[in-house]
N, C-alpha and C positions, 0 to 999 in steps of 0.2 A: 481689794477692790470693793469699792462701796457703790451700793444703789440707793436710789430715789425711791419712796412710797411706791409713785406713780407709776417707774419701771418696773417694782415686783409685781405689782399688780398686773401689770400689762404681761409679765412673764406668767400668772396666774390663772390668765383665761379671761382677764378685761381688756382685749385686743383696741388699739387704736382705732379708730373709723376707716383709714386706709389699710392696714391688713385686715378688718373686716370683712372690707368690700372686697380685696384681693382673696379671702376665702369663700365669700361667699361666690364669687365670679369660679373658683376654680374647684368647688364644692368638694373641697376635701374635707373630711376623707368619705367619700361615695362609696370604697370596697373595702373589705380588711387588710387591717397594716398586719406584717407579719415581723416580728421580733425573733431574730435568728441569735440561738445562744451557743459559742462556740467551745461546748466542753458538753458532757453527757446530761441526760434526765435522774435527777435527782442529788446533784453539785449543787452550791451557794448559790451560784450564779441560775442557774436554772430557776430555783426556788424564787431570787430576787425577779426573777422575770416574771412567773407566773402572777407573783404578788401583786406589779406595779402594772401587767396586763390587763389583769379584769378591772379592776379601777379607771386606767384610761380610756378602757374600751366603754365603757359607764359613763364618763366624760364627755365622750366625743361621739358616742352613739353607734360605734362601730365597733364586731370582733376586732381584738387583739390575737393573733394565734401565735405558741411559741414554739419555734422550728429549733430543734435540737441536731449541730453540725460538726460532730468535735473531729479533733485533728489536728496535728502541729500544733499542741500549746494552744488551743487557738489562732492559730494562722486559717485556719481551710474558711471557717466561721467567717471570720471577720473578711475574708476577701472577698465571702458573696457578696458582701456589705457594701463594700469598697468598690466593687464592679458594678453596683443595681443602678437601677436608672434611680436619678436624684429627685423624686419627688416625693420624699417624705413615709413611703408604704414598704420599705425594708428596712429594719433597724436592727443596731447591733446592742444586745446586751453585753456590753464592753468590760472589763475587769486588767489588771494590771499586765498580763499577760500579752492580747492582742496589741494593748494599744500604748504598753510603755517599757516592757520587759525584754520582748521578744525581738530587737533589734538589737539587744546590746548582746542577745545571745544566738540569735540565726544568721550567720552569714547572709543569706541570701532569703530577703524578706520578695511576695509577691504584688507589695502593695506598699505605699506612704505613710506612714501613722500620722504625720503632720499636715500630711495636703489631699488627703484622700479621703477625708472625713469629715462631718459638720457636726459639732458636738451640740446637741440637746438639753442633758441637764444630768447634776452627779443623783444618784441617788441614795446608798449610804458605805460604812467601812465598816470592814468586821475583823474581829480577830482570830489572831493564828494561835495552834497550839502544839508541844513537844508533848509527842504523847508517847507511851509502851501499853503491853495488856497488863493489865490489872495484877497478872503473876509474874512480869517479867525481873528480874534479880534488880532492877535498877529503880533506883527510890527519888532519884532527882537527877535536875538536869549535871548537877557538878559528877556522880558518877558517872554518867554516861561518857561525858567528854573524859574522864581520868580513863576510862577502861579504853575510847577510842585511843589516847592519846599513846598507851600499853599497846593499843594490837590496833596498826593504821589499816584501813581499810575493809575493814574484817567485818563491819557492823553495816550494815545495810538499812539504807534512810526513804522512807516513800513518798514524793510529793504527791500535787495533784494534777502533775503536766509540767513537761518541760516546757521553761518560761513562764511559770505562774508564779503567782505571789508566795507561794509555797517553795517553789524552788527557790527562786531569789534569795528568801530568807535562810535555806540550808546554805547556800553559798555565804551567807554574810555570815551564820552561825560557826562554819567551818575556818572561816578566813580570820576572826575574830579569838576564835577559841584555839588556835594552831592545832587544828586535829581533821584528819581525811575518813570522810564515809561514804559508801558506794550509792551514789542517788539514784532511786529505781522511780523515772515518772509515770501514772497514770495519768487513766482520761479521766479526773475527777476525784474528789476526796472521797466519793460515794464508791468511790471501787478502792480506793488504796486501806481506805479503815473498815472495811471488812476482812481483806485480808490481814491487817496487824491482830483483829481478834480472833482468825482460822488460823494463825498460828504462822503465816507463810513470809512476813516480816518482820524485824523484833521492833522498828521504831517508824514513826509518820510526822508528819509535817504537817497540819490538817487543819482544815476550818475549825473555826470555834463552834457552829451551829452544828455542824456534823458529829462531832465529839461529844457535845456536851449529853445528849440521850444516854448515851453506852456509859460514860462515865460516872452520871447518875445513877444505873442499874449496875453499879460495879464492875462492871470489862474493862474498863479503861484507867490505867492510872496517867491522869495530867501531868509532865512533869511540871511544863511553864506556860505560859502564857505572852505571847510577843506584847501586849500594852506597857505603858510608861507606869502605870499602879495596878492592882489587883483588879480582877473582875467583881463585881458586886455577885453575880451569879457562880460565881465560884473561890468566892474570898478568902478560903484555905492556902490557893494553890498560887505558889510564886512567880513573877515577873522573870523574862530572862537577865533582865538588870538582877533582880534580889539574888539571879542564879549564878553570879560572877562574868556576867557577860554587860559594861556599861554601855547605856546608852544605847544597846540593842535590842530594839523596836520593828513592828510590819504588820502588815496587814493587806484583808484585801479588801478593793471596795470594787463597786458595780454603779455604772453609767451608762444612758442611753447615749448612742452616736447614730448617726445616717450615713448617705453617700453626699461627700461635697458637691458642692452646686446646687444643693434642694433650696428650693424658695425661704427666704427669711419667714413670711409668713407663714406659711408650715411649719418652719420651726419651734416658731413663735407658738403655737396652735399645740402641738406635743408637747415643748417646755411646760405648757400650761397645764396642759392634762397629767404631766408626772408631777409637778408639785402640786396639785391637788390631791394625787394620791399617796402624796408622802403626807399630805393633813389630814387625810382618814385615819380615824380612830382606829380601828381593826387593822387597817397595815400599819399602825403605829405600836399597837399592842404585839405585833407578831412579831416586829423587828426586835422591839425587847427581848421579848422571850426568849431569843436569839443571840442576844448581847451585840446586836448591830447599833449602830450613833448612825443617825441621819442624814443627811447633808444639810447644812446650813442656807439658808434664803438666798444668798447671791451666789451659791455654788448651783440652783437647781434652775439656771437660766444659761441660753448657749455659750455669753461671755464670760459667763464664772467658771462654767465646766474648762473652757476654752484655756483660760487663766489656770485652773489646778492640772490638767494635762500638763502643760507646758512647762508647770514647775515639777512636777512628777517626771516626767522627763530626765530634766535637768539633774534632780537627784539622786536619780536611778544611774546616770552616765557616770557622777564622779561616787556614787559607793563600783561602781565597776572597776572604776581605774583603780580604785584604794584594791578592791579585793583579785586583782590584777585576772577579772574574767575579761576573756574575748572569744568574739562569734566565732561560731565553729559552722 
C-alpha cells in the first residue's frame, strides 16, 4: 500500500484543518493516555512501550503511563483494551500474541482481533533466538533437534507466553524439524531466561533484546537466530535456515492499537505522535542496540497497521493448518 507526501505528513502530526478543529473542539488529550502492556515489566514489549511512551507523551503534552496486565498470552491485557470506552486514552501495546496468534491457539478468545480494535500505527520487529547456557552440551541448533529426535519429548523448551511469537515459532521449529519438545510458557522472556541461566531449563525461545546482554557476558550460548541472514550484532551465530531448517523465519514485533470506534481524529493525533517517536534519534539509537528494524512510513499510520494485521493474520492461519495446530 503506498501513501502520498501529504497523507504521511498528515499521519505525522500536520493534521488537516478538520481534524484540527475536531481536536481542538474535543481537546484531546486533556488527561493521561494509559498504554496497558499485556505480558510482565521488563519483556520486549514492555520495554517497547516505555520507549515510544515518553516520546508521545513529549508530543502531545500529556503523561503516557504503562500499565503492565499479563495473563493468557496476552488475552487479559488486550481485553481491557478491547472493552475501554473508544476515545483514544487506553491503548494496547499489541505484539503478535494478542492480536494474531492467540486465536489460532485459544479456543475461546474474550474478544474480536478484527473488529474490536482500531489500529494506530506498527512500531518495530525484532528477533527471536534458540538459546542454551553457555555450559549446556549442545553447540547448535542441528544437535539439539538430533538429540530431541533420540529422546522425544524429554527436552523442555521455554517460551515467553502461550500464544506469543515465541511459542508460535517452537511450534513451526518442531513441526518443520519432525521432533517433540515439552513447551513450558511464561509470562515474558524476562522470566523464562533467567531461569535457562539458574539452570531450571536446558532451552528458551527468547527475544533477541533479552538475550543478547547474557550472551555478551558469556551465559548464553545463541544457537540461532529466527532472521532470513545473520544479525549484524551478532554475526558469528547462524540463521535457523543456515541451521537446516528452510525458510524458517519469526519474530516479534510491537504495535499501538485502541478500542474500535475511537474517533479518526484521535487516531490520527497518536499515529502522529508514534511516528514521530520512531524519528527520534535516542529511540532510534536504542532500537539498534536491540537489533530491532522499525516500521516503515505507511506501516506507522492506522491504514498501514490495518493492512499488515490482516496479512499477519492470514499467515499465521495457513502456517497453522501446515503445522496441523488447533485451539485448544
Amino acid at each position: 500500500m503506498r501513501f502520498h507526501r501529504r497523507a504521511l505528513l498528515a499521519v505525522a502530526g500536520v493534521l488537516s484543518p478538520v481534524m484540527r478543529g475536531a481536536l481542538a473542539q474535543s481537546g484531546f488529550p486533556d488527561r493521561p493516555v494509559r498504554i496497558v502492556v499485556p505480558f510482565a515489566a521488563g519483556t520486549s514489549s514492555d520495554v517497547q512501550a516505555r520507549l515510544v511512551a515518553q516520546r508521545m507523551g513529549e508530543r502531545l503534552g500529556q503523561n503516557f503511563i504503562v500499565e503492565n496486565r499479563a495473563g493468557a498470552g496476552g488475552t487479559l491485557g488486550a481485553e481491557v483494551v478491547a472493552k475501554a470506552r473508544p476515545d483514544g486514552y487506553t491503548l494496547l501495546l499489541g505484539s503478535n500474541g494478542p492480536l494474531v496468534n492467540n486465536p489460532v491457539l485459544q479456543a475461546r478468545m474474550p474478544y474480536d482481533v478484527a473488529a474490536d480494535f482500531a489500529p494506530i500505527a506498527l512500531l518495530s520487529r525484532s528477533p527471536l533466538t534458540l538459546s542454551v547456557r553457555a555450559d549446556s552440551p549442545f553447540r547448535s541448533a542441528a544437535e539439539l533437534i538430533a538429540a530431541a529426535k533420540a529422546r522425544p519429548g524429554e527436552f523442555s523448551i521455554g517460551s515467553s507466553g502461550q500464544g506469543s511469537a515465541t511459542h508460535f515459532l517452537i511450534e513451526q521449529l518442531m513441526a518443520q524439524a519432525g521432533i517433540r519438545l515439552t513447551h513450558v510458557p511464561y509470562r515474558g522472556s524476562s522470566l523464562s531466561v533467567p531461569d535457562l541461566v539458574a539452570g531450571n531449563i536446558p532451552v528458551v525461545m527468547a527475544e533477541f533484546s533479552t538475550v543478547l546482554p547474557l550472551w555478551r557476558d558469556g551465559r548464553i550460548r545463541i544457537l540461532a537466530v529466527s532472521t532470513a541472514s545473520r544479525s549484524a550484532l551478532a554475526p558469528e551465530v547462524p540463521t535457523l535456515i543456515e541451521s537446516g531448517l528452510p525458510g524458517l523465519t519469526g519474530g516479534s514485533w510491537a504495535a499501538l492499537v485502541t478500542a474500535a470506534g475511537t474517533p479518526a481524529p484521535v487516531l490520527a493525533a497518536l499515529a502522529g505522535a508514534a511516528a514521530a517517536a520512531l524519528d527520534d534519534p535516542g529511540y532510534r539509537e536504542r532500537q539498534a542496540e536491540v537489533g530491532a528494524q522499525l516500521a516503515g512510513e505507511a506501516e506507522r499510520s492506522p491504514a498501514g497497521l490495518a493492512a499488515f494485521l490482516a496479512e499477519e493474520r492470514a499467515r499465521i492461519r495457513r502456517t497453522a493448518e501446515m503445522a496441523g495446530i488447533r485451539p485448544e
